[in-house]
C-alpha positions as CSV (number, residue, x, y, z in Angstrom):
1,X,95.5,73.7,-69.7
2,X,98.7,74.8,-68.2
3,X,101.5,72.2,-69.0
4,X,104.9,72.5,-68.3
5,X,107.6,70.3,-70.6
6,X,110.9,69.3,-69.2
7,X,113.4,69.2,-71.7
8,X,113.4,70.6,-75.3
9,X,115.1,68.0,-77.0
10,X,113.4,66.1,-80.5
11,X,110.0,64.8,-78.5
12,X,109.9,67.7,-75.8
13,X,110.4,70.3,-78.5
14,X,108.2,68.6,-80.9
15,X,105.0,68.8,-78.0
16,X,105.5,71.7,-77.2
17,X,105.0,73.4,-80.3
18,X,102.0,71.2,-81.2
19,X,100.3,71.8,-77.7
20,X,101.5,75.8,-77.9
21,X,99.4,76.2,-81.4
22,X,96.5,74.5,-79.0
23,X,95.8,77.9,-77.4
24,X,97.3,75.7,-74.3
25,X,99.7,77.7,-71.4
26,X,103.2,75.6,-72.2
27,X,106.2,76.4,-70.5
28,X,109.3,75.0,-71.6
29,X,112.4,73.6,-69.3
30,X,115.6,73.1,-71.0
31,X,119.4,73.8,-70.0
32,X,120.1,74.9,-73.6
33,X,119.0,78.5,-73.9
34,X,120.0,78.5,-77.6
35,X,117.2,75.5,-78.3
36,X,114.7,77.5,-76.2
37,X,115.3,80.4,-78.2
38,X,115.1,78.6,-81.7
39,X,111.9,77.4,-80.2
40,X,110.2,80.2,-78.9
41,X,110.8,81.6,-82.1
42,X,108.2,79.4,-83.7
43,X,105.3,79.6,-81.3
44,X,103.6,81.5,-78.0
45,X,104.9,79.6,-74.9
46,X,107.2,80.9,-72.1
47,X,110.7,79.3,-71.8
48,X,112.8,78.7,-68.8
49,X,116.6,78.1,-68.6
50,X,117.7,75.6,-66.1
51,X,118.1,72.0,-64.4
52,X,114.8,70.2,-64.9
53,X,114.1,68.9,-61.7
54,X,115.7,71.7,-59.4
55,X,112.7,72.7,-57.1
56,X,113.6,76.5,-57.3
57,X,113.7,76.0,-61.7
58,X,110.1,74.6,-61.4
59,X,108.9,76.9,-59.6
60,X,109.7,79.4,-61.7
61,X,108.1,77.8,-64.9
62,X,105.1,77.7,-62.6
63,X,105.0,74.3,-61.0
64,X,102.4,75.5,-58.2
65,X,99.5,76.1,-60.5
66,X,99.8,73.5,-63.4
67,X,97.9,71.0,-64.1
68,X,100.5,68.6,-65.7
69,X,104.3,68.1,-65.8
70,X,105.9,66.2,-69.1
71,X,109.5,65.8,-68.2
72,X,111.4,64.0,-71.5
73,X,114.7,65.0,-71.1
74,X,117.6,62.4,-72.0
75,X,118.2,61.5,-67.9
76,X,115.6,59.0,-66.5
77,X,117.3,60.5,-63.3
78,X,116.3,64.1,-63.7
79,X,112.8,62.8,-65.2
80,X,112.2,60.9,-61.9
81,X,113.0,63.1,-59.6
82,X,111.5,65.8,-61.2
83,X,108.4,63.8,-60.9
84,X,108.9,63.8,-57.5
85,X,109.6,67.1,-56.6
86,X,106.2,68.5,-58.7
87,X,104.5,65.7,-56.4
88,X,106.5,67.0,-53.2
89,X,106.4,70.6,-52.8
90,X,104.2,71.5,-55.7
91,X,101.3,69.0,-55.9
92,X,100.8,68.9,-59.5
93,X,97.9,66.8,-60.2
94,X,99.3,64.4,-63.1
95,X,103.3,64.1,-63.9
96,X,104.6,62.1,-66.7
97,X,108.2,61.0,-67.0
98,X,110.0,59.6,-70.0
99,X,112.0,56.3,-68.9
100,X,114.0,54.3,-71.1
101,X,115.8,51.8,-69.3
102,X,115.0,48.3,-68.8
103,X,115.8,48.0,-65.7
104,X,113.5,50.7,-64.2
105,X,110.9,49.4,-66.2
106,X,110.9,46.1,-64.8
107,X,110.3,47.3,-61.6
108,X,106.7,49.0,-62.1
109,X,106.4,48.7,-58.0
110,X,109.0,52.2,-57.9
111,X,106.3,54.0,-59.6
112,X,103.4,54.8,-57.2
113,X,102.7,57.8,-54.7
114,X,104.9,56.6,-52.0
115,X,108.0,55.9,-53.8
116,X,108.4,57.8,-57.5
117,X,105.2,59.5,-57.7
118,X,104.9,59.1,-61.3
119,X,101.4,58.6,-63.2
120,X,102.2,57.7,-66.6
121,X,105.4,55.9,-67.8
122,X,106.6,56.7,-71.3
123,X,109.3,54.1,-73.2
124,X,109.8,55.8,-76.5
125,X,112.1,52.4,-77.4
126,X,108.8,49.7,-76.7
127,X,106.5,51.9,-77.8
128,X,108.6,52.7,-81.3
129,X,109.8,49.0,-81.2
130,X,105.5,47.6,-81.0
131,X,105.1,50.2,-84.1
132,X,107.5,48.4,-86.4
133,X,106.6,44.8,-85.6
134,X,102.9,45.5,-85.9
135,X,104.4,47.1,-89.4
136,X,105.9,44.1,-90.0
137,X,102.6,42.0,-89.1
138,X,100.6,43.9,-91.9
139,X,102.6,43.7,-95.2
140,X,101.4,46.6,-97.7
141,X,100.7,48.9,-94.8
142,X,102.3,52.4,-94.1
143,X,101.1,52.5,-90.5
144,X,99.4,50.3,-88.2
145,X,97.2,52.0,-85.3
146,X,96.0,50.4,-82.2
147,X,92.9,51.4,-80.7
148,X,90.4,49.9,-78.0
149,X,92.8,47.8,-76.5
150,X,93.8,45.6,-79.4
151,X,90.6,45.3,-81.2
152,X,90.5,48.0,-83.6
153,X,93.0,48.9,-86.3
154,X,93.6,52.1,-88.4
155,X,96.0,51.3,-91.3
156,X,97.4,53.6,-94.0
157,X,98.3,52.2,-97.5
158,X,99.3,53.5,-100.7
159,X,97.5,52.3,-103.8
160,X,100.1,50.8,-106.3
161,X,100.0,50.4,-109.7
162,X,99.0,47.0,-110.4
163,X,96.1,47.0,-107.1
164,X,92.8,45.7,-108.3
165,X,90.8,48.7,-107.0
166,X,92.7,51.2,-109.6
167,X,90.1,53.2,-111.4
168,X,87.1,52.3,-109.2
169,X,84.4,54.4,-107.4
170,X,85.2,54.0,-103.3
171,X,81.6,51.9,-103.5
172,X,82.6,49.1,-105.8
173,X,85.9,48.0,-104.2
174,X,84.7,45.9,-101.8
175,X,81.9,44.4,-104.1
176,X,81.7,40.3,-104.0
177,X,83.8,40.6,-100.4
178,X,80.7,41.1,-98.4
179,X,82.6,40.1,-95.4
180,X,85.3,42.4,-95.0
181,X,83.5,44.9,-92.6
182,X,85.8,48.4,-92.8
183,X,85.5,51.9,-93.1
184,X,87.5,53.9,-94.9
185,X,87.6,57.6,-92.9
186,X,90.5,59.4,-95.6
187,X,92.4,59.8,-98.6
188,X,94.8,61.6,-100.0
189,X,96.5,62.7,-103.2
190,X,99.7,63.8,-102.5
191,X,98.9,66.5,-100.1
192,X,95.2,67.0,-101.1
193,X,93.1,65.9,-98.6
194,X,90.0,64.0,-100.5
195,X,86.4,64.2,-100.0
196,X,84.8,60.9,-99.5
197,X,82.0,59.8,-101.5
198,X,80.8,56.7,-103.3
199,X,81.8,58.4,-106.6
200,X,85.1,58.9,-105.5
201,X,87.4,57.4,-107.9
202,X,91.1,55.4,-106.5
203,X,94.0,56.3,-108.7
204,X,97.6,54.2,-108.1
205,X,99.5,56.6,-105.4
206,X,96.5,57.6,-103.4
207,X,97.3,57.0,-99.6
208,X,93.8,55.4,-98.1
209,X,93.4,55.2,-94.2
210,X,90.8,52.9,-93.1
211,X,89.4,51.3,-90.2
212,X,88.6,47.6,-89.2
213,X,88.6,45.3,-86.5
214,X,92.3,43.9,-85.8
215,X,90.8,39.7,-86.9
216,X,90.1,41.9,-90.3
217,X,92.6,44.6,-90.5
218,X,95.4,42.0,-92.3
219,X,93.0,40.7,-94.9
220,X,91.2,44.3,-96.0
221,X,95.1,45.0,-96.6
222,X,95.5,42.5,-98.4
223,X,92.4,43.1,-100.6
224,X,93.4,46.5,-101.0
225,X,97.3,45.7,-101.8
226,X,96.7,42.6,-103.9
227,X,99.4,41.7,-101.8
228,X,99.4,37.9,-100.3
229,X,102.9,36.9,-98.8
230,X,103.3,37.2,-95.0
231,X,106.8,38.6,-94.1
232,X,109.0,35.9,-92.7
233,X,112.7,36.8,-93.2
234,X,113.2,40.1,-91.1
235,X,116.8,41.8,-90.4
236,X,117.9,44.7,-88.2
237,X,120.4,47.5,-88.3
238,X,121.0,48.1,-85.1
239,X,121.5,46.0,-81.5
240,X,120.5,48.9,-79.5
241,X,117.4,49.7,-77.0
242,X,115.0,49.4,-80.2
243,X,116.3,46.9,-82.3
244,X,116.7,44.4,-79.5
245,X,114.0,44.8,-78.0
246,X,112.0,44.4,-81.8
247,X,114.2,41.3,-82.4
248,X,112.8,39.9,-78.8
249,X,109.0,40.5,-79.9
250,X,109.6,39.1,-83.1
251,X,112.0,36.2,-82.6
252,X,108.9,33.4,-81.4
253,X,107.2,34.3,-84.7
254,X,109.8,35.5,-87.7
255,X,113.5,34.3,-88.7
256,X,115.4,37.6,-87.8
257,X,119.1,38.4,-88.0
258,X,120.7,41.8,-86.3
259,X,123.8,43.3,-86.8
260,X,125.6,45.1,-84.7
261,X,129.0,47.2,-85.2
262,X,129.7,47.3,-82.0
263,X,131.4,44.2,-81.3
264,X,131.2,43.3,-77.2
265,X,127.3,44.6,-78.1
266,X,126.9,41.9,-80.0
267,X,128.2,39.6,-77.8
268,X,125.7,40.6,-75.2
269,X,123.2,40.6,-77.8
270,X,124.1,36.7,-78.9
271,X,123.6,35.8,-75.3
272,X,120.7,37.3,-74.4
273,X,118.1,36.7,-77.3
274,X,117.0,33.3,-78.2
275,X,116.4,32.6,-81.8
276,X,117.7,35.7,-83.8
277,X,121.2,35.8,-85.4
278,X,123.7,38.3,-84.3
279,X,125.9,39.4,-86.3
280,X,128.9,41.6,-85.6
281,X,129.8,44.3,-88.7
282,X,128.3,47.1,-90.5
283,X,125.1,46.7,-91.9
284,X,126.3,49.7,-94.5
285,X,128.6,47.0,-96.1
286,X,127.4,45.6,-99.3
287,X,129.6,42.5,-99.5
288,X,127.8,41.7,-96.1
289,X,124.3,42.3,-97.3
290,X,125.0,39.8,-100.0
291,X,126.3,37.5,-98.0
292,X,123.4,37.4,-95.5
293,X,121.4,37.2,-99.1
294,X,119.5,40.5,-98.6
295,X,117.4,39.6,-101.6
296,X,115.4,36.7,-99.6
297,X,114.7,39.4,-96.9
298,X,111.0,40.4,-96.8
299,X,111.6,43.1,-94.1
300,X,115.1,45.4,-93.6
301,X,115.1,47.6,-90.4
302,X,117.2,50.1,-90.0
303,X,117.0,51.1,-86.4
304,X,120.7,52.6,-85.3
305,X,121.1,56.3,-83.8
306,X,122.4,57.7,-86.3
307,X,120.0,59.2,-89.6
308,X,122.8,59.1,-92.2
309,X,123.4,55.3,-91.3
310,X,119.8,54.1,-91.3
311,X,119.3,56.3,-95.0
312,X,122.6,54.7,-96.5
313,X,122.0,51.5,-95.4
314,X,118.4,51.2,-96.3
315,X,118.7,52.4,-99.5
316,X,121.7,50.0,-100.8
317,X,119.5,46.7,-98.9
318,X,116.9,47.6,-101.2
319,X,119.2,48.2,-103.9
320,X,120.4,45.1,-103.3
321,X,116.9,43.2,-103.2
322,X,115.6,43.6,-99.8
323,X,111.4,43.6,-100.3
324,X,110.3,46.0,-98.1
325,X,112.6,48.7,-96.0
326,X,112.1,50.8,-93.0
327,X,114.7,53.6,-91.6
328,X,114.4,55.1,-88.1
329,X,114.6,58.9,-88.8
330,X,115.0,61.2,-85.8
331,X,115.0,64.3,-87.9
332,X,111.7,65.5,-89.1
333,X,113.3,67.8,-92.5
334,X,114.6,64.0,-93.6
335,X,111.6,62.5,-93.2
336,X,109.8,63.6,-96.3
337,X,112.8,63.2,-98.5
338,X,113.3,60.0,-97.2
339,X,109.6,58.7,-98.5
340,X,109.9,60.3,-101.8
341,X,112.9,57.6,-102.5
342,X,114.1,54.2,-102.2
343,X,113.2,53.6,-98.4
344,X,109.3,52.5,-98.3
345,X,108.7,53.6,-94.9
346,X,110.7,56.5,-92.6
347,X,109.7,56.2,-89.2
348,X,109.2,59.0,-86.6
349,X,110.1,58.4,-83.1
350,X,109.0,61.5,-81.7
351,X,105.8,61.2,-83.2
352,X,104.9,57.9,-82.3
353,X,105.8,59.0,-78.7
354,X,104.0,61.8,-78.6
355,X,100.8,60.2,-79.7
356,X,101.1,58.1,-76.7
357,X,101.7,61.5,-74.6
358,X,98.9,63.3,-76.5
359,X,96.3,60.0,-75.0
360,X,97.1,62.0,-71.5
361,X,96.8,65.5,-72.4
362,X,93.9,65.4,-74.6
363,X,90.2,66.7,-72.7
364,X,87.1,65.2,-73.0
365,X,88.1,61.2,-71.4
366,X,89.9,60.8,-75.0
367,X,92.0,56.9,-73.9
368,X,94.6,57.2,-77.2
369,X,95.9,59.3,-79.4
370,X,97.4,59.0,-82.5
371,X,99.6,61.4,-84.4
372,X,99.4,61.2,-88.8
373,X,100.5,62.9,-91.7
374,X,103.7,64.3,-90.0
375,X,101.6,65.3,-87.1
376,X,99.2,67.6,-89.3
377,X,96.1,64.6,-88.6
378,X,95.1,62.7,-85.6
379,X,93.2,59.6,-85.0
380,X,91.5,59.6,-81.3
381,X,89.3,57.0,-79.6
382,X,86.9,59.1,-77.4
383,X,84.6,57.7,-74.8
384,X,80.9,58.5,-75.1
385,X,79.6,59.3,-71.5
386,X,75.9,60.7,-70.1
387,X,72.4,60.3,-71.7
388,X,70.3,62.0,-74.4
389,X,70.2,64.8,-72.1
390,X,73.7,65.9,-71.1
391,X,75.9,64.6,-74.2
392,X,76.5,66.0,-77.3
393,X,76.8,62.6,-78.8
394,X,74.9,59.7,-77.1
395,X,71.5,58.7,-78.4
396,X,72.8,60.3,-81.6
397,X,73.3,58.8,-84.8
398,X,76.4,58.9,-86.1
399,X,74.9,61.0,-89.5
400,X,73.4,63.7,-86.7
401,X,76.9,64.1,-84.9
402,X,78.0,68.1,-85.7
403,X,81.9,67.0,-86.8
404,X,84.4,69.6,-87.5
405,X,85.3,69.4,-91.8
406,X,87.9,66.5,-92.1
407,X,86.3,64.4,-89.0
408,X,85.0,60.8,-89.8
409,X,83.8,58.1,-87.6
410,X,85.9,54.8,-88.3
411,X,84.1,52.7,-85.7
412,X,82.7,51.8,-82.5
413,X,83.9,49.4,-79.6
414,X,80.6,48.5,-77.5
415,X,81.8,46.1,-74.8
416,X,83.8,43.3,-76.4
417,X,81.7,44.1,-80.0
418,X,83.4,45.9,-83.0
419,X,80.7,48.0,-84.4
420,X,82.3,49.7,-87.8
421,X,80.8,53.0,-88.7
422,X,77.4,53.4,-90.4
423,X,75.1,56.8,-90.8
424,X,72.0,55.0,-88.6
425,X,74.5,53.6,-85.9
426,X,73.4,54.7,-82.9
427,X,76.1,55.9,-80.4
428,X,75.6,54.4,-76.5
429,X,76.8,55.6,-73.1
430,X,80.1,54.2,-72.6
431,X,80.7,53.5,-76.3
432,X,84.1,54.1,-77.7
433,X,84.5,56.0,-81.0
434,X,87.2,55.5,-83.0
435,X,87.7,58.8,-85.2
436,X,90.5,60.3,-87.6
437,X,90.7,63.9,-88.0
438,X,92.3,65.4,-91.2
439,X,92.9,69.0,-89.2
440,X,94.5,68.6,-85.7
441,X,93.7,71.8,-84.9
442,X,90.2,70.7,-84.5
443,X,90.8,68.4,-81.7
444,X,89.2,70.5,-79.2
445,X,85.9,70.6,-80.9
446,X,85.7,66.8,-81.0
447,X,86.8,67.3,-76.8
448,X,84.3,69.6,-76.6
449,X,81.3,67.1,-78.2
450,X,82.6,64.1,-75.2
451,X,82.3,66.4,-72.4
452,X,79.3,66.1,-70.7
453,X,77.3,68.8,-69.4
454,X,77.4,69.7,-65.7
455,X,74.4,68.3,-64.7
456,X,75.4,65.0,-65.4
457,X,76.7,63.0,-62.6
């Protein structure tokens, strides 16, 4: 597929190196030749120096011929009218835009074909700020993925100490809970991906990903966990697009305070959200923390723009008490470090916004994407289409299906009907399948299995 990316900043950057080592034809937009160059260094694409959406620039990268335009650079401006110009002069079939502010958004009538031609909208805040509070929803997880439209869940955990299912065979943890319904598709020692057998034995620090229908997902968690107490108390470092708009999702449901160091910020933020606290100060400040009695606090978010903040301050709340602790991280080298330490969970903007972009790009009628393991794994929900006859997968059980080494089934969504994975499940046209993939990089043979022949119409 030829793509061309607009902008080579954190996201841009990011998917075009992961769609590059995809044997895809990328071609990179950014007015920064040093970025490109650092860039180009690390994998086969062409780069192009220039304005993003100057007609004559996207021509050059090719705008006449390909079959998709990503533009993510920091101007919803340039974005949009880049949009517009591939529509334009260059009739590039599908054209996604990164927009970010509100305002824009709440107009959804400015983006169809006569007006801002754009096909998909991206909102790295909402869709980073619906990560976090479904997070928050599911205490003991490490991620919290939505597939089908709501009514399938993949969550990540890591096996603790003190967890009930320490020192058992996969097949005996769920023994005497005949209800929970769930499939668990990996696991992982460190770094080691595990094979998963009945035999397998769960030691404390494993990470377990399983699948389960979103009325289950909370209480296989909490079977798992041994953990029991809902998160009520949440506060959040950080009034801007992310942390208010998670302090607006969360406010009807949780008691949240926000602070904000920016002090006419806060006064916007006091007037415009209903039940949270705003506070005006620096969430960095211990004598503050205390004061707002971090060690009641079930959930601390650290959500600001700036890495070295969200660390420091995340690390002295749960120094100070705080029971759980999340850190926006924008750069992926702190990441790792981050996880190894006092902060529970670092979260990834770029790749929870490129999952959502991957959904788009991805062959084969693949609806969502998901992007795991610091983008080294994948979850995908695929749609089954054809007969017997022209499909690699329908009429198939799920035990006959020719998956790549690291591919599970979690589960299928059959009309309204959550159907979790079982070797003698039978896969039907229009059936979605849920799967995780430990290797990325064999995403296209799962594409490959949902296309259906040519002679099916």
């Amino acid at each position: 597929m030829k793509i061309i990316i607009l902008g080579a900043g954190q996201v841009g950057g990011s998917l075009a190196l992961s769609l590059a080592n995809e044997s895809n034809d990328i071609t990179l937009v950014d007015s920064n030749p040093k970025v490109l160059r650092e860039i180009q260094d690390r994998a086969d694409l062409q780069t192009i120096t220039g304005h993003a959406s100057y007609p004559s620039i996207l021509e050059q990268a090719g705008a006449r011929d390909a079959n998709m335009i990503v533009a993510l650079t920091n101007s919803d401006e340039t974005n949009m009218v880049a949009c517009q110009v591939a529509y334009t002069l260059f009739h590039t079939p599908t054209k996604i835009a990164r927009v970010r502010t509100a305002d824009y958004l709440d107009y959804q009538d400015l983006f169809v074909q006569e007006a801002l031609p754009v096909d998909v909208l991206i909102s790295p805040e909402l869709l980073v700020s619906r990560y976090v509070q479904n997070l928050i929803e599911h205490p003991g997880a490490l991620q919290v993925l939505n597939f089908a439209n709501g009514k399938v869940q993949l969550v990540a955990i890591k096996v603790h100490d003190n967890s009930q299912i320490v020192g058992k065979p996969i097949s005996k943890i769920f023994d005497g809970m005949k209800t929970m319904d769930t499939s668990i598709v990996a696991m992982y020692r460190g770094e080691e991906t595990l094979n998963i057998g009945d035999s397998t034995i769960i030691e404390a620090g494993d990470d377990l990903f399983f699948v389960a229908s979103t009325a289950q997902a909370k209480n296989v968690t909490t079977l798992l966990q041994g953990l029991d107490k809902p998160n009520r108390r949440v506060l959040i470092a950080g009034g801007g697009n992310i942390g208010s708009q998670l302090a607006a999702i969360l406010e009807p449901h949780f008691r949240v305070k926000l602070i904000e160091r920016d002090a006419d910020r806060a006064r916007v933020l006091s007037e415009t959200l209903d039940k949270t606290i705003v506070l005006y100060g620096d969430a960095a400040d211990e004598n503050m923390l205390v004061d707002e009695n971090i060690d009641s606090v079930d959930v601390f978010c650290a959500l600001t723009n700036d890495d070295e903040a969200n660390i420091l301050s995340a690390m002295l709340a749960k120094r100070l008490g705080a029971r759980k602790t999340m850190s926006l991280i924008n750069r992926p080298s702190y990441v790792e470090l981050v996880e190894s330490g006092m902060i529970d969970i670092a979260i990834s903007p770029q790749q929870v916004t490129i999952g959502a972009l991957l959904a788009h790009i991805r062959r084969g009628d693949v609806v969502a994407v998901h992007s795991l393991r610091k983008g080294s794994a994948e979850a995908i929900e695929a749609v089954a289409h054809g007969d017997e006859n022209t499909s690699k997968v329908v009429g198939r059980k799920i035990s006959e299906l020719k998956l790549p080494r690291g591919a599970a089934v979690g589960a299928i969504v059959r009309d309204d009907e959550v159907l979790i994975s079982k070797p003698n499940l039978i896969i039907e046209p229009e059936d979605h399948v849920i799967m995780f993939l430990a290797d990325k990089h064999k995403v296209s043979d799962v594409e490959k299995m949902f296309q259906v022949s040519a002679t099916f119409v």
